[in-house]
N, C-alpha and C positions, 0 to 999 in steps of 0.2 A: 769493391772499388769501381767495378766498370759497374755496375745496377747504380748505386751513386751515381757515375757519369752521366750513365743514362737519363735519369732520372732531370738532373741539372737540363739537360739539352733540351729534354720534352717540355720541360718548364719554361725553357728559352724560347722555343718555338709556341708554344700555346700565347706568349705573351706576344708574341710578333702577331699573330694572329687578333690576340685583342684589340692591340692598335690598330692593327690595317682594318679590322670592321669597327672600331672606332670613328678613325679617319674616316673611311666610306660614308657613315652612320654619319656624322658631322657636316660633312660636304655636302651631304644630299639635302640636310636640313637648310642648311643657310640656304643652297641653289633654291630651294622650294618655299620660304618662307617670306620670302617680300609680295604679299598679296598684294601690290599694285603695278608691279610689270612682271607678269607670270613669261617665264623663259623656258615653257615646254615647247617641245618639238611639238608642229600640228595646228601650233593656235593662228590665227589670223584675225584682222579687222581690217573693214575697209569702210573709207573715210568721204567724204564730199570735201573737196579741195577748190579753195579760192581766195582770187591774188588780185591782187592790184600793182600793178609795176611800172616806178617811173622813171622815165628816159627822156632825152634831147633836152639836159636842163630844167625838166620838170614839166614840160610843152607836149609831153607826149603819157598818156594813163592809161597802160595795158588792160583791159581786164580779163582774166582767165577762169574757168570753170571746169573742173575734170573731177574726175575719181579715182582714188588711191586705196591700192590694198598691201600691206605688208603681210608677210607671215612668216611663221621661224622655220623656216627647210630641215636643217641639222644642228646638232652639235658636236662639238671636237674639245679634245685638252691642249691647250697651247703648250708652251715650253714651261711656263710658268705653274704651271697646273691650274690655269683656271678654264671653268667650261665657257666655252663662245658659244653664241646661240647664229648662227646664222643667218639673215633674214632677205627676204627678197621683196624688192618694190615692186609694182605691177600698176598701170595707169590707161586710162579710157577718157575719151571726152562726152561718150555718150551711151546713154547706159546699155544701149543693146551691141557696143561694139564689144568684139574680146579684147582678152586685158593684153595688153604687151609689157614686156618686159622693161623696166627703166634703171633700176642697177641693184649692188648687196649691201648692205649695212649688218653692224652686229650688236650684241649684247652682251656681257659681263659682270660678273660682281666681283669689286675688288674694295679689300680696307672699308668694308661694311657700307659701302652704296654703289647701286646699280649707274652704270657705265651703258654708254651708246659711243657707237663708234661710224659714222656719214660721212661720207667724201672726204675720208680722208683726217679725219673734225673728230676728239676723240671727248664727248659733253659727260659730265655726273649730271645724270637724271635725276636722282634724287637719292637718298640716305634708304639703308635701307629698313631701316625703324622708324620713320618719319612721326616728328611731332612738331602741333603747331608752333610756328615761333620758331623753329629750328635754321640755324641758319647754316651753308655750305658754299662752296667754289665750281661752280659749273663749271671752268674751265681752267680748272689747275693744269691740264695737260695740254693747253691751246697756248701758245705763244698767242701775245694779245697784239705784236703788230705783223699778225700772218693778213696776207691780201686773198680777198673773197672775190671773185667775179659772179658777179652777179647780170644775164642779158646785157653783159657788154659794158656793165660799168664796174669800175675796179673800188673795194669796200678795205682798208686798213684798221677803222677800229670797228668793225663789230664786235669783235669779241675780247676787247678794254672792259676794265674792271665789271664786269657779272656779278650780282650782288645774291645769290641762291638763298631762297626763303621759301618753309613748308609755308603756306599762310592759311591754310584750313584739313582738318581731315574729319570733322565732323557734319559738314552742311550736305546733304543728297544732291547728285545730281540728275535730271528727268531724262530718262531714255524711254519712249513708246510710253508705255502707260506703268511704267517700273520704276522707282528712283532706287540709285544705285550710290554706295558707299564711295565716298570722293574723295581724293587727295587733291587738292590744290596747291600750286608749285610757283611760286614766282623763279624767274633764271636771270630778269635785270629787268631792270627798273628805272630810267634818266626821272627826275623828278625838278631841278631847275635853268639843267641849258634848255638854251628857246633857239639854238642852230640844228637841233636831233633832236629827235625823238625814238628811246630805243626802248623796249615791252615785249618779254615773252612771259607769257603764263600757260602751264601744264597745266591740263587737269586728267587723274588718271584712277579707275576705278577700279575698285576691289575685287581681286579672282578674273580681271578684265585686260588690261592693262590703260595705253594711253585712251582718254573720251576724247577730248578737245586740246586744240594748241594755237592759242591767237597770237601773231607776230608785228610789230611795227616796227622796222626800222627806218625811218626815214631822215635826210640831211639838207641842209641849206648851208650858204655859205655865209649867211646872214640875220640877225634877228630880223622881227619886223611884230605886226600888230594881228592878221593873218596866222589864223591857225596852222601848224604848218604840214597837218594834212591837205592845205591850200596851196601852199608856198615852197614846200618841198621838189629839191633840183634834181637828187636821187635815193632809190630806195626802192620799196617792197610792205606791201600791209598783206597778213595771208591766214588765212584760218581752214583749221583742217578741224572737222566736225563727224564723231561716229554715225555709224551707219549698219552697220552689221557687224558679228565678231560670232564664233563659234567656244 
């Protein structure tokens, strides 16, 4: 009777044991398997950064030119058990200056796509199976009439209906003399109001993470005939373009 016991208990624990290197074995795959924003500790890229920003009504057109490095510090398990990747911005305006620190952002995978989490702003990057044509919600966790400050002007619908589309994973994209496996990412798209104009498009490469991210938001309070990269009262045009990554 007690060898029986025994026996029962040993089997009960071997099978605990299956699961928990199961579970381990499982976790680690999905964390590792979205080859287009890898979430090891260590990685970084840094970017060439530039903006165009408009103010006083549209009378006034910032331009800015700096350098951006992200890279992933740590990770942790939240409460939830999922792994956060930590990551730290870092910015220069010329190249031989050192980088100073500008703030944290993080990373996550939840419900099978990768999650970025910025000022606060919690975006689906993208799916993390990505096919062309696939459509998703960038900002399922964004209340759409949250207010953005942007240099001083206050922004209520940026992030109104986001329209998430892979729309390429097959075209290379040209880094140095390499072309590199590309995921291309639409997150909105305006396509017939003539008072905004709002375009983000990712592009993010394979075993790499983000290459490119061209941004337009811009607003009027009115049609007209005028482009309204011309005519725009307020807003923000900005592209962030690779540079290096390890």
């Amino acid at each position: 009777m007690c060898i029986r016991f025994n026996i029962v208990i040993l089997t009960f624990l071997i099978s605990l044991l299956g699961l928990s290197c199961a579970d381990e074995y499982d976790y680690s795959y999905v964390l590792n398997d979205n080859n287009y924003l890898p979430l090891e500790k260590g990685k970084y890229i840094i970017y060439s950064s530039d903006s165009i920003i408009y103010r006083g009504g549209g009378s006034v057109k910032d331009t800015i030119t700096s350098f951006l490095k992200i890279e992933n510090i740590d990770t942790f398990l939240n409460t939830a058990g999922e792994r956060i990747v930590v990551r730290h911005h870092w910015y220069k305006y010329k190249d031989e200056e050192a980088w100073k620190f500008k703030k944290r952002s993080s990373a996550f995978l939840r419900d099978q796509n990768v999650l970025s989490t910025e000022d606060n702003i919690t975006l689906v990057k993208l799916p993390l199976f990505p096919r062309k044509n696939m459509k998703f919600v960038p900002t399922i966790y964004v209340n759409p009439d949250l207010e953005v400050e942007i240099s001083g002007e206050i922004f209520t619908n940026l992030h109104q209906d986001w329209n998430g589309k892979i729309l390429d994973i097959a075209t290379p994209y040209a880094y140095e003399n390499n072309k590199i496996n590309a995921c291309r990412v639409q997150m909105v798209a305006d396509t017939l109001l003539k008072i905004q104009k709002r375009k983000v498009v990712e592009i993010y490469g394979n075993n790499i993470g983000l290459l490119e991210r061209d941004e337009v938001f811009l607003f009027d309070d009115q049609s007209g005939n005028a482009p309204i990269e011309v005519r725009a009262k307020k807003g923000f045009i900005h592209k962030l373009q690779i540079m290096e990554y390890n």
